[in-house]
Structure formats: C-alpha cells, structure tokens
C-alpha positions in Angstrom: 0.0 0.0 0.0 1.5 3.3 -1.0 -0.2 6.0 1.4 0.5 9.9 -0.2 -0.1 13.3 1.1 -2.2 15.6 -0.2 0.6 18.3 0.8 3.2 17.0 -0.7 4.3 18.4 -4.1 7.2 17.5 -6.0 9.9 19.8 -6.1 10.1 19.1 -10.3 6.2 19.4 -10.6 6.6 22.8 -8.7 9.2 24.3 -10.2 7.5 23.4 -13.7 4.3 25.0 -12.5 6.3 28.5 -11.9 8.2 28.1 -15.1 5.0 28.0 -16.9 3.1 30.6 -14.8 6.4 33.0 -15.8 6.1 32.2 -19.6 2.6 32.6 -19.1 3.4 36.3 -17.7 6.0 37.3 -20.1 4.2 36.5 -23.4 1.4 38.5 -21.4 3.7 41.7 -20.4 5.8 41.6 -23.3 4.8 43.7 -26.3 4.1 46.0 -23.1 7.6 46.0 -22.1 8.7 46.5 -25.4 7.2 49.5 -26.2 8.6 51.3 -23.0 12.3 49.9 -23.7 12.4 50.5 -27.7 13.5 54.5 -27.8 10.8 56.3 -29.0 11.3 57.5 -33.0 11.0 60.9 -33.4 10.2 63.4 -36.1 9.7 61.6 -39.9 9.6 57.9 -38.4 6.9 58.9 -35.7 3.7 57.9 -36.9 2.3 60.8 -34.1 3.6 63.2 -35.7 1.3 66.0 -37.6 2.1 65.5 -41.5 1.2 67.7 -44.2 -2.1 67.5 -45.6 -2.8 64.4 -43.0 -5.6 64.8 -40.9 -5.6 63.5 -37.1 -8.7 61.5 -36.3 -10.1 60.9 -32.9 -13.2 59.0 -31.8 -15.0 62.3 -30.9 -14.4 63.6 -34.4 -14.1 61.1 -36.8 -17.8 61.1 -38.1 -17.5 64.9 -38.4 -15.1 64.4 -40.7 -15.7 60.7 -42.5 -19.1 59.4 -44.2 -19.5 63.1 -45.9 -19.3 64.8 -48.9 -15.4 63.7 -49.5 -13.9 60.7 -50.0 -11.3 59.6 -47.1 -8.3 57.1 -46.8 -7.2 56.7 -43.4 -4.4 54.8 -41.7 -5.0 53.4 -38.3 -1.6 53.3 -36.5 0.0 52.0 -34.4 2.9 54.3 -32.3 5.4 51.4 -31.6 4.5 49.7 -35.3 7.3 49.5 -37.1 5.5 49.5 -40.8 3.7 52.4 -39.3 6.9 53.8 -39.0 7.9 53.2 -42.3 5.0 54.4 -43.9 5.2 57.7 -42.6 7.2 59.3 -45.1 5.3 58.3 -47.9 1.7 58.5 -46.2 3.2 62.8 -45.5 3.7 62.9 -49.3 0.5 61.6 -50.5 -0.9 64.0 -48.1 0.6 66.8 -49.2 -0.2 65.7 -53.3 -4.2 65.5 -52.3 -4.2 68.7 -50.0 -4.3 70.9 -53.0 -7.6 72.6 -54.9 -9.6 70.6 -56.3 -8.7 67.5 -54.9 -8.8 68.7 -51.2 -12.8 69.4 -51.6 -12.9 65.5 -52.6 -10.6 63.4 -50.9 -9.5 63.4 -47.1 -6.2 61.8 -46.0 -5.9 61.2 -42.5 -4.9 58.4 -39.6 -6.2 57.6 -36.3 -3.9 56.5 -33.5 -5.4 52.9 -33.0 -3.6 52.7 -29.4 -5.3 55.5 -28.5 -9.1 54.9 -30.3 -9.2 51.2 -30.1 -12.6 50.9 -29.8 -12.7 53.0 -32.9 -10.4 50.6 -34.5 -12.2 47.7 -33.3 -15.2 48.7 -34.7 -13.7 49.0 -38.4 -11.9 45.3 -37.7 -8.9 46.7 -37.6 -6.5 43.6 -36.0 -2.7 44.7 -37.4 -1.4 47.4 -38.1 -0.9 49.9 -40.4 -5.0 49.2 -41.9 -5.4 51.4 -44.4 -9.3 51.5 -45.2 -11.4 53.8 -47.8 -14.8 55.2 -47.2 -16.1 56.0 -50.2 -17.9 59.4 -50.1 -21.4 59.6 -47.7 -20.4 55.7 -46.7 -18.8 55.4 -43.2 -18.2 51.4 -44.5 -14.7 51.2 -45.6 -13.1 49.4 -47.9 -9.8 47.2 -47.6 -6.8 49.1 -49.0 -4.7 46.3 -50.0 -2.3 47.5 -52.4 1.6 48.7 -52.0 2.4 51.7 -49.1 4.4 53.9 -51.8 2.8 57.0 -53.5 2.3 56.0 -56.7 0.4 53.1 -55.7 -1.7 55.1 -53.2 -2.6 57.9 -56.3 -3.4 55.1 -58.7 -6.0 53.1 -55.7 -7.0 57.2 -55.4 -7.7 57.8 -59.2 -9.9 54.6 -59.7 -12.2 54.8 -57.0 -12.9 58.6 -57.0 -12.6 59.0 -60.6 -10.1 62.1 -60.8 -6.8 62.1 -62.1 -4.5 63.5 -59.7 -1.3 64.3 -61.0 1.7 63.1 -59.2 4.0 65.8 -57.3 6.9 67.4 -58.8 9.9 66.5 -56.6 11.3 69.9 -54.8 14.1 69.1 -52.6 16.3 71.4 -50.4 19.4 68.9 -50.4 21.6 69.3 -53.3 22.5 66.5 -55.6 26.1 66.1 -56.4 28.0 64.2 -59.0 31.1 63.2 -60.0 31.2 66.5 -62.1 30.3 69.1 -59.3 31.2 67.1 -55.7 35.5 68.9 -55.7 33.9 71.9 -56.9 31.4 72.3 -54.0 33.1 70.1 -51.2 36.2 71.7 -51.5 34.9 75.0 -51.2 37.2 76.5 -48.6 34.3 78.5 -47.6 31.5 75.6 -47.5 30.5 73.4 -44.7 29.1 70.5 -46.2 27.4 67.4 -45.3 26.8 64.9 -47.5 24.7 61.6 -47.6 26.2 58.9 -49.9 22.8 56.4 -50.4 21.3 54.4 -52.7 17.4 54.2 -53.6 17.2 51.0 -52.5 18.7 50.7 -48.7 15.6 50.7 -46.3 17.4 52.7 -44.0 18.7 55.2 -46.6 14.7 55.6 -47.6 13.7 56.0 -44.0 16.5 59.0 -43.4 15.2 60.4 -46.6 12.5 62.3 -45.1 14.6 63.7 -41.8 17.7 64.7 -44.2 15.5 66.7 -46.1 13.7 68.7 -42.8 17.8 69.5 -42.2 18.6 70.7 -45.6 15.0 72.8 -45.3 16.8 73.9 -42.0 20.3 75.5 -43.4 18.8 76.2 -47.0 19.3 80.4 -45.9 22.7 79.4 -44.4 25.1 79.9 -47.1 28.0 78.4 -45.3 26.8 75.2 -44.8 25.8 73.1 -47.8 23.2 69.6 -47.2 24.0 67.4 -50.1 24.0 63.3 -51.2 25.5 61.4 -54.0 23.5 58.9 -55.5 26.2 55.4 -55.4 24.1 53.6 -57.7 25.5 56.0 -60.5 28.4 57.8 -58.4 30.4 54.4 -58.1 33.9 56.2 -58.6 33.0 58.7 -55.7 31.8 56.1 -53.2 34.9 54.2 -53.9 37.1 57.4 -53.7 35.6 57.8 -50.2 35.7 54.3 -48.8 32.0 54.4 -48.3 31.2 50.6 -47.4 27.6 51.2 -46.0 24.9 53.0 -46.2 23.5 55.9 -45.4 27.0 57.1 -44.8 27.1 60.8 -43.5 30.6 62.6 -43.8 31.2 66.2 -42.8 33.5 68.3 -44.9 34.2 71.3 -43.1 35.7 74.4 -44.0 39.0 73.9 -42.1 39.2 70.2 -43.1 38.3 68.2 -45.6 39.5 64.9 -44.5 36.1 64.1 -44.1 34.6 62.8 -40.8 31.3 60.5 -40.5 28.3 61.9 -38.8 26.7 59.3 -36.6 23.4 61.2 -36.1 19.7 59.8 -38.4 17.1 62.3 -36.7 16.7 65.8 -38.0 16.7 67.4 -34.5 19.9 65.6 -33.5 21.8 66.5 -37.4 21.1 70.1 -36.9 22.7 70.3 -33.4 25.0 68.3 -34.8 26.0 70.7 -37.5 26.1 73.8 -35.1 28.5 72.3 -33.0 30.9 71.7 -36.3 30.1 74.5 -37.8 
C-alpha cells in the first residue's frame, strides 16, 4: 500500500508550474515592455507626428469628418508599429499631393492613433497594423486598401475609386544632388560646410533617413556656409569608392577647415542640426 499526502508536491512538478506561470506572464507583459524599452522614433519615423495635408482623427471627431461629402483614406496606426513607422514618409507625401484645390474638396487623408481609439479601430476590424481603409464618399463602411504603401500606388488606388486624375507631385528638394562632375567643386569649397549623404534608392534605412535629411537641408537652405547634399552610389560608383563608403546611409562632414572628411553618426533631423552647429 502506498499511502501519499495531499501536501506534498514534487519539487520538479513545482518548479515546472512557476516556469509556466512565468512564460505565461511574459508573453502577457511583453509587447508592453517592449514598447517602453524601444527609444521612441521621433520626427519623420513617428507615426504621431502631424504631416502635411494628414488629418488626425479621434473618436469624438471622426464622423465629423468621414461618411460626408469627400472621400477619405485613413491609416490606423499603431505608435510602436514599425511599418507604421515606415509608412510615414510616404503617407506625409501623398498628403501633401491631395491637400491641394480641387482634390482637397474631394478626398480626405488622415490616420487615427489605434492605441489610443481602439474601440474606434475595433469597430472597423482593424486587427494589425498599419489598416489602411477607404470610405467612399457619404459611406462610413470602408473598404480594404490592399495595395503597395508607396505614392504611386496610393494615387493610382486614389484615381480609380474617386474617378479624378490627380497628377503626381513634382519632386522639390532642399538637399543638393552632387555628381562626380560638381562634388570637388562644391566640397572643396574652402568656404563651405558641407554634409553629404552617400545612399542608394534601394537601402531601407537610406529611404527612411530620406525624409529627416530633407527637414535639415530645409533647416540650413538660408545658411550659405553650410551646404546639405547626397550622391547617388548607384551611379556615383567612382565617388563612393574614392571615399571608402562601405555602407549605407553614410554621412561625412566636410568642413571648412578640413576636408579629411569625418562621419556623422546622427539619423534624426533634431539631432543633425545640433550636430552641425557644434561643427560648424
């Protein structure tokens, strides 16, 4: 006869039990505890951030605005989302394409922090993140935007289901192009400070800079000592290879007392400007 008490537990099956009641905890806490350890993108990368032409929607005003007499595509974000992140760029420039006359009396652009309005976003089925949805004019039921996140794609989804043909932006940039043909003449420039970004289109990182480089060239463009410029590598092979560039972005800083180059470790636009006025 083997006689057992009910207050006995093995020491295996009760360490097991707290093993599992941790997991248990973690997977619970975790996306939590990410979002307060991950620093906190600012400026372009911050899906929070007011863009151009892109409306903020709350709970309280969203049917003011959606279900009337424009169209509306709207983003539901989330803050710590990385595609959110990476949308934000190109989300600011379609934006600032539909914000002008006439097609600013027909089509609405905006987003709607999902974090903060989840009932909002629940009540749409929003379940991941970025959801791009479409209500068509007087309809507050959306349709699934489904296509690619890059401008072109959202003028052509824009075009079809509102019927107007919205031309594409012209491309106005403050940050100076440079080629194999101008970079001496305007790096070398005893009296020039200039920073330049050696890229290529295709490097994620490079596209997601894109957007803060361009707020610092916007910064220094009545500065006429300091110069914001990139080089293309894709067609600048020679100069990348001159410079030793091995990744990308690469930032170098040509002052006007040396130009030895130095690399600029900074990506955000607040941080490259103080950046520059302490070299400058």
């Amino acid at each position: 006869i083997i006689f057992s008490c009910p207050c006995f537990v093995c020491p295996f099956e009760r360490f097991a039990s707290k093993m599992l009641l941790a997991k248990t905890i973690f997977l619970l806490l975790w996306p939590f505890a990410l979002r307060g350890v991950l620093p906190h993108e600012s400026g372009g990368n911050d899906p929070e951030s007011v863009l151009p032409g892109v409306l903020d929607l709350t709970a309280e005003n969203f049917e003011t605005y959606i279900g009337g007499p424009r169209a509306a595509l709207v983003e539901f974000y989330a803050p710590w989302c990385g595609h959110c992140k990476a949308l934000v760029t190109e989300y600011s420039r379609l934006g600032q394409a539909v914000q002008k006359q006439p097609y600013v009396s027909a089509i609405l652009i905006a987003k709607v922090n999902a974090e903060r309005h989840r009932q909002l976003a629940s009540r749409f089925g929003v379940r991941g993140f970025p959801a791009i949805l479409f209500f068509p004019k007087g309809s507050l039921i959306p349709v699934d935007y489904d296509s690619a996140r890059n401008l072109d794609s959202f003028l052509d989804f824009l075009r079809i289901k509102t019927g107007l043909n919205i031309p594409r932006p012209a491309e106005t940039s403050a940050t100076r192009v440079l080629t194999s043909l101008s970079f001496d003449a305007v790096v070398n420039d005893p009296e020039k400070n200039v920073l330049v970004e050696f890229y290529t289109p295709w490097c994620g990182h490079c596209k997601r800079l894109a957007f803060e480089y361009e707020k610092v060239a916007i910064s220094f463009r009545n500065e006429p000592a300091i110069v914001i410029a990139k080089v293309d590598v894709t067609s600048e092979e020679t100069l990348a290879s001159r410079h030793n560039i091995e990744w990308y972005p690469t930032l170098r800083w040509f002052s006007n007392t040396s130009k030895a180059g130095e690399d600029c470790p900074e990506r955000y636009a607040e941080a490259l400007v103080h950046w520059i006025n302490e070299k400058a």
